[in-house]
C-alpha positions in Angstrom: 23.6 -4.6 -3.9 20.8 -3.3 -5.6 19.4 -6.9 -6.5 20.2 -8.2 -3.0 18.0 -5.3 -1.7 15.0 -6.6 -3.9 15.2 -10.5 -2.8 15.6 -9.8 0.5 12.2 -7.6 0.3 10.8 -9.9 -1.8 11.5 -12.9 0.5 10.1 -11.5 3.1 7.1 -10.4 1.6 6.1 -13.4 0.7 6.7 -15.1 3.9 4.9 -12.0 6.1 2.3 -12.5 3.4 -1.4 -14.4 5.3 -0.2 -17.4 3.7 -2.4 -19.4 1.2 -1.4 -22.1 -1.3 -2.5 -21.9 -4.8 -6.1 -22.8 -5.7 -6.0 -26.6 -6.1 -9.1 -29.0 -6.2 -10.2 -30.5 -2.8 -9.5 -34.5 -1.8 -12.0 -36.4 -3.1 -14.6 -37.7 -0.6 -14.1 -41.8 -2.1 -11.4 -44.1 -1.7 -9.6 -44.8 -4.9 -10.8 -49.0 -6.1 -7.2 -50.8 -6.5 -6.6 -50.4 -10.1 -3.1 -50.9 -12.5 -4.5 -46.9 -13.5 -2.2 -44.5 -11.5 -4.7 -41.7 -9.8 -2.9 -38.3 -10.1 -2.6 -36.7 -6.9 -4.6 -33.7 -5.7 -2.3 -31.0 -4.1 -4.0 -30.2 -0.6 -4.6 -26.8 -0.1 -5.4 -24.5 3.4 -5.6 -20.5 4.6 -5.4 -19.0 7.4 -6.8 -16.0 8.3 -5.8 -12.6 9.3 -6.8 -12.7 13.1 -5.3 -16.4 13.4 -1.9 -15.5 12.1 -1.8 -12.0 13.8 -2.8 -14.1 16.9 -0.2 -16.8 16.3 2.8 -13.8 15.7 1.8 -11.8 18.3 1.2 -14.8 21.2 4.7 -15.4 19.4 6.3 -12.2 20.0 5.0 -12.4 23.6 6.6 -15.4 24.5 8.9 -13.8 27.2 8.5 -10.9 29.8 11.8 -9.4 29.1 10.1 -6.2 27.6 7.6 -4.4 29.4 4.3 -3.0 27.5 4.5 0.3 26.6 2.6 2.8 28.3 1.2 5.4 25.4 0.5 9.0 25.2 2.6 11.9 25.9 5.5 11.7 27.1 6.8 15.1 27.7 10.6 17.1 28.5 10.4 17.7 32.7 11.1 21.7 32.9 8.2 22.1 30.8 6.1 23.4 33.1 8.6 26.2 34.0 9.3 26.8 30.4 8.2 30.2 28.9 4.7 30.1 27.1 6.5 32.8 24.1 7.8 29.4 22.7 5.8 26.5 21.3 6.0 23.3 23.0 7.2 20.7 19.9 5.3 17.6 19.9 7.2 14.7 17.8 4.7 12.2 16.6 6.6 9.4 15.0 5.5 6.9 12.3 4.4 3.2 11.6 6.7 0.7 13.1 8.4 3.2 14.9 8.7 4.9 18.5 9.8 8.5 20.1 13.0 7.1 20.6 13.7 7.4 16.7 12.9 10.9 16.4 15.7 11.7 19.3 17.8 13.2 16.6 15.0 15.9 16.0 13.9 16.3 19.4 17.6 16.9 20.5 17.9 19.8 17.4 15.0 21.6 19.0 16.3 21.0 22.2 19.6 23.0 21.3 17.5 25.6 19.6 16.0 26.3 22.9 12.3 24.9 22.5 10.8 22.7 25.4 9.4 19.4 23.8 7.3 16.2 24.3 6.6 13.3 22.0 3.5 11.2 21.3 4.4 7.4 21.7 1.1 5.0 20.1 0.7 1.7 18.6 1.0 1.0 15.1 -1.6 -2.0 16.3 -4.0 0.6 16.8 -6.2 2.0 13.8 -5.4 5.8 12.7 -8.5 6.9 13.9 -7.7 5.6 17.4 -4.4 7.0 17.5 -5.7 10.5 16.2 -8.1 10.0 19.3 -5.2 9.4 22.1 -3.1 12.8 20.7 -6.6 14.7 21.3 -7.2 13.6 24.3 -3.2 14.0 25.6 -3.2 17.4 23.6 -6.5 18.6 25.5 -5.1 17.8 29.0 -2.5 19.4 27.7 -4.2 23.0 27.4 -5.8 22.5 30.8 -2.7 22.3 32.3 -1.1 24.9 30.5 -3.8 27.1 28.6 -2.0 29.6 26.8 0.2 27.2 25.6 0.3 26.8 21.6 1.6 23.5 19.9 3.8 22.9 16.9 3.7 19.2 16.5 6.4 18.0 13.8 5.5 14.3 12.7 7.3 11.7 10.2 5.4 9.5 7.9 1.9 8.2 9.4 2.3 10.6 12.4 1.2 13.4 9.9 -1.6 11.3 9.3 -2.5 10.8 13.1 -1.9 14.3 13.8 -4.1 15.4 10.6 -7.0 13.2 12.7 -6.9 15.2 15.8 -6.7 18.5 14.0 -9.0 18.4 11.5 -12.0 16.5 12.4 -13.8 19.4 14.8 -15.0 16.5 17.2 -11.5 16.0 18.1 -9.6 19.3 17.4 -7.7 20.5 21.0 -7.6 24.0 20.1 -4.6 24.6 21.0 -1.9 23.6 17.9 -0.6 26.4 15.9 1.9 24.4 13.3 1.7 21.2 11.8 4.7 20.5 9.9 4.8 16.7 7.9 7.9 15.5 6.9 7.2 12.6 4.5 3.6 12.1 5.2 1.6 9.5 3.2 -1.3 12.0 2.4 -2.5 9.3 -0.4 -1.2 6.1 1.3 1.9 4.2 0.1 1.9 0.6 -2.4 4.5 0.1 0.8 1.8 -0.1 3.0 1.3 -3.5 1.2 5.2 -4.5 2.3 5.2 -3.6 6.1 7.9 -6.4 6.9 10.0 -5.5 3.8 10.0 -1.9 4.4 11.2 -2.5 7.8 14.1 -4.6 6.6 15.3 -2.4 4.5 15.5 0.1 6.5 17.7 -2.3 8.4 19.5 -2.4 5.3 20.2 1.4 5.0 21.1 2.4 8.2 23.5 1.6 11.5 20.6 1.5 13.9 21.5 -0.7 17.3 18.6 -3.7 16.4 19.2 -6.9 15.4 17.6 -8.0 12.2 15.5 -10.7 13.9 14.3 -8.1 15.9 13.0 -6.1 13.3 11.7 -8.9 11.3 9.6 -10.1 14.3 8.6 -6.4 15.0 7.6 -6.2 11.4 5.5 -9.2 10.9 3.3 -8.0 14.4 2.6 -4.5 13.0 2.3 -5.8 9.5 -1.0 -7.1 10.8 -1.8 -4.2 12.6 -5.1 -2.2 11.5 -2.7 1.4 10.9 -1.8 -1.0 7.8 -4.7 -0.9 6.1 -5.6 2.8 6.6 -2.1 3.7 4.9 -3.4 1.3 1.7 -3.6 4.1 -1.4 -7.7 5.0 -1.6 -8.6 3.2 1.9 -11.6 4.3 3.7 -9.7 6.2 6.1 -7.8 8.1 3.9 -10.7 9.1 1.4 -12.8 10.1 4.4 -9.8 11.6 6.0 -8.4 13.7 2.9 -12.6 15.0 2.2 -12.2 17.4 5.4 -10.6 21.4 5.0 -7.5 22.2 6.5 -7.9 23.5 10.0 -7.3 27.2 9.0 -6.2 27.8 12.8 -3.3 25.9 11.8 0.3 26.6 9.9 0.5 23.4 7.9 4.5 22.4 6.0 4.7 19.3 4.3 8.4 18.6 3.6 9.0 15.6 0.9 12.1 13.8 0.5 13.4 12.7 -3.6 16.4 10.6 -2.0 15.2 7.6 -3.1 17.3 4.3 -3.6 15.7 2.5 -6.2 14.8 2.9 -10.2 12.1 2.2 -12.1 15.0 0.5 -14.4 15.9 -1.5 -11.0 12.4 -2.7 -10.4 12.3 -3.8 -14.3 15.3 -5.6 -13.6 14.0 -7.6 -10.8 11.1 -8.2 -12.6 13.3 -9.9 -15.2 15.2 -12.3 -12.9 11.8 -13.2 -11.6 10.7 -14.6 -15.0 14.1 -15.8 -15.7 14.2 -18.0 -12.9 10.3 -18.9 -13.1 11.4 -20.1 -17.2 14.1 -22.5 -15.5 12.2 -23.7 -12.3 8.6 -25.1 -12.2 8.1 -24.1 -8.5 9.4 -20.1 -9.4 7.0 -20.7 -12.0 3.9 -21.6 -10.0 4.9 -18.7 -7.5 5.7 -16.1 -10.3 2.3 -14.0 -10.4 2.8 -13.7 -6.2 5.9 -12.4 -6.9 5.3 -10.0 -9.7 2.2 -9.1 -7.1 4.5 -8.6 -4.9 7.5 -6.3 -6.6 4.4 -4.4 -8.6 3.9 -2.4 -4.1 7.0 -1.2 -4.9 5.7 1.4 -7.4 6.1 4.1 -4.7 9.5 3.1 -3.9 10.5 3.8 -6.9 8.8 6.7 -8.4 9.9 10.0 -7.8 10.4 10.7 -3.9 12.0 9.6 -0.3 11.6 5.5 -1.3 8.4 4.8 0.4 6.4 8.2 -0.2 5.7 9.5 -3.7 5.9 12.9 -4.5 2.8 12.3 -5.9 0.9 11.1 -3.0 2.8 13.1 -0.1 1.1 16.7 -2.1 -1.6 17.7 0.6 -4.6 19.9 -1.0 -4.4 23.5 0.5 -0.6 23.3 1.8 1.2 25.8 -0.8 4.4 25.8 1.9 5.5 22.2 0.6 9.6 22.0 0.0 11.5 19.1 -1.6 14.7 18.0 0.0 17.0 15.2 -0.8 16.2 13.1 2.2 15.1 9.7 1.7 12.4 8.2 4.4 14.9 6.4 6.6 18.0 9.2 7.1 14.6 12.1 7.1 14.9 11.1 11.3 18.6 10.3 12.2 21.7 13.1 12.3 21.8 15.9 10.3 25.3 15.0 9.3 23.6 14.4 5.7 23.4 17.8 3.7 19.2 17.0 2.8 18.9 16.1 6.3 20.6 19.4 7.6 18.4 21.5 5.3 15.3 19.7 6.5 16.5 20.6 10.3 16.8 24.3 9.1 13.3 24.2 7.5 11.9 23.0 10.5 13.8 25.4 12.7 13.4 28.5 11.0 9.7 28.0 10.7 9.2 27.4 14.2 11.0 30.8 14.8 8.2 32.5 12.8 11.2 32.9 9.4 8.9 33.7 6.8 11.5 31.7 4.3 8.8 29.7 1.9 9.8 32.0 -0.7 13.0 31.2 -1.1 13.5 27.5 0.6 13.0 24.8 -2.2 9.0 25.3 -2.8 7.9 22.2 -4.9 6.4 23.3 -8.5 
């Protein structure tokens, strides 16, 4: 199973990949003179570039007017205006490739607990920075509307990321959010971030979600051009520049990391192996090998210690000492909490948002 998981990633990395042949010498500019001397043949070679082929996918994507655009921003539960201010208003943001509708088990836990909530819906097309700017703006009507109001916003994956960029560059910061709690953020980016099309697979892979897997895969290859791609790249500009700023000490900050992953460094080695096993008995595996090592070599974080996409390693915010490990991995972190990890994380989330000061004795990370 294990082995099936890595082709099909690998697969589709390759093919979600801007595509480029190997380096080959170009056509020569004279005609060949008749000759009995056989001319060897030069292998043509051609690129195309990032905007062409995220043009050509998305103009393919497009191709019908079954689905609507989505309209982004807030998006918010109806009572709550008549909801009591002595409760924070929850604010799901959600993460790359991904939409308020996958947070819904969350949203309906706080529901039951009483809490009125909202979620931010944004494009993964959309840079970081941009989508940081749309919560701040959406967060900031917000506190017009409803000044004494105070927000907890409880994000997954890149949505700590966007909500960090509201809340902690002072240009943007809307005042008015008291928590921040991050479940699997990718503080330090993610080798993932290389494998947007794979990742999304297999999370078709691990989980009963209604999509079919065409679906995803064309979902995958338009947002695996998107610019929110290269801002979750380990040591990209927007990362460095965003991880340089303080904490907002207005602000209670959680980070809750997941160790649930599915994969082994002894599995990636494996993998690794068939690859040069099958490059040995094939000359085309052969030319395509380094790609392919390339390619297994972004799943480092997938397989070090954490939730499968996030490290432990890179999740660790500077300045967050309330940081708990749970046995979640990235995919199950947002669906029922019929999963014991995924119950706890609930009950993390839960009790801090009732003011439980329980970081003592949760599962603080060492």
């Amino acid at each position: 199973m294990i082995v099936h998981r890595f082709s099909l990633l690998l697969s589709a990395a390759i093919i979600a990949s801007p595509m480029s042949l190997l380096a080959a010498d170009p056509p020569p500019e004279t005609s060949v003179a008749a000759s009995s001397t056989m001319v060897p043949a030069k292998t043509v070679s051609f690129s195309i570039t990032r905007g062409q082929l995220r043009s050509a996918a998305t103009g393919w994507l497009n191709r019908s007017a079954e689905q609507p655009p989505a309209k982004f921003g807030l998006e918010l539960d109806g009572d709550v205006p008549q909801s009591s201010a002595n409760r924070p208003l929850v604010i799901l943001v959600h993460g790359f490739n991904s939409s308020p509708e996958r947070l819904a088990a969350l949203r309906q836990a706080f529901h039951q607990a009483g809490y009125p909530t909202g979620a931010l819906r944004y494009s993964s097309q959309e840079t970081i920075a941009n989508s940081a700017a749309l919560l701040s703006q959406e967060l900031r009507q917000l506190a017009l509307n409803q000044p004494n109001r105070k927000i907890a916003l409880v994000t997954h994956s890149m949505g700590g990321l966007v909500a960090r960029g509201a809340i902690e560059n002072p240009a943007l910061d809307p005042g008015n959010v008291s928590q921040l709690m991050m479940i699997a953020p990718p503080t330090h980016g993610t080798s993932c971030a290389y494998l947007s099309l794979p990742a999304q697979l297999l999370g078709h892979t691990s989980s009963d979600r209604d999509h079919s897997l065409a679906h995803l895969v064309l979902t995958g290859i338009e947002n695996g051009l998107s610019e929110a791609r290269d801002d979750l790249k380990p040591q990209s500009a927007y990362l460095e520049a965003l991880n340089s700023r303080p904490r907002n000490p207005r602000v209670q900050y959680t980070v809750l990391l997941g160790t649930g992953t599915m994969f082994t460094p002894d599995e990636l080695m494996h993998a690794r192996q068939i690859v040069h096993r099958c490059a040995l008995a094939d000359s085309f595996v052969a030319a395509i090998e380094p790609a392919c090592q390339s390619v297994l070599s972004d799943f480092e974080d997938a397989v070090a210690e954490g939730d499968g996409v996030i490290s432990l390693s890179r999740g660790r915010l500077d300045g967050v000492p309330d940081t708990v490990l749970l046995g979640f991995n990235h995919w199950n972190a947002i669906g029922p909490p019929e999963a014991e990890p995924v119950a706890a994380l609930h009950h993390e989330i839960l009790s801090r948002l009732a003011g439980d000061a329980i970081a003592q004795t949760a599962n603080p990370a060492p």
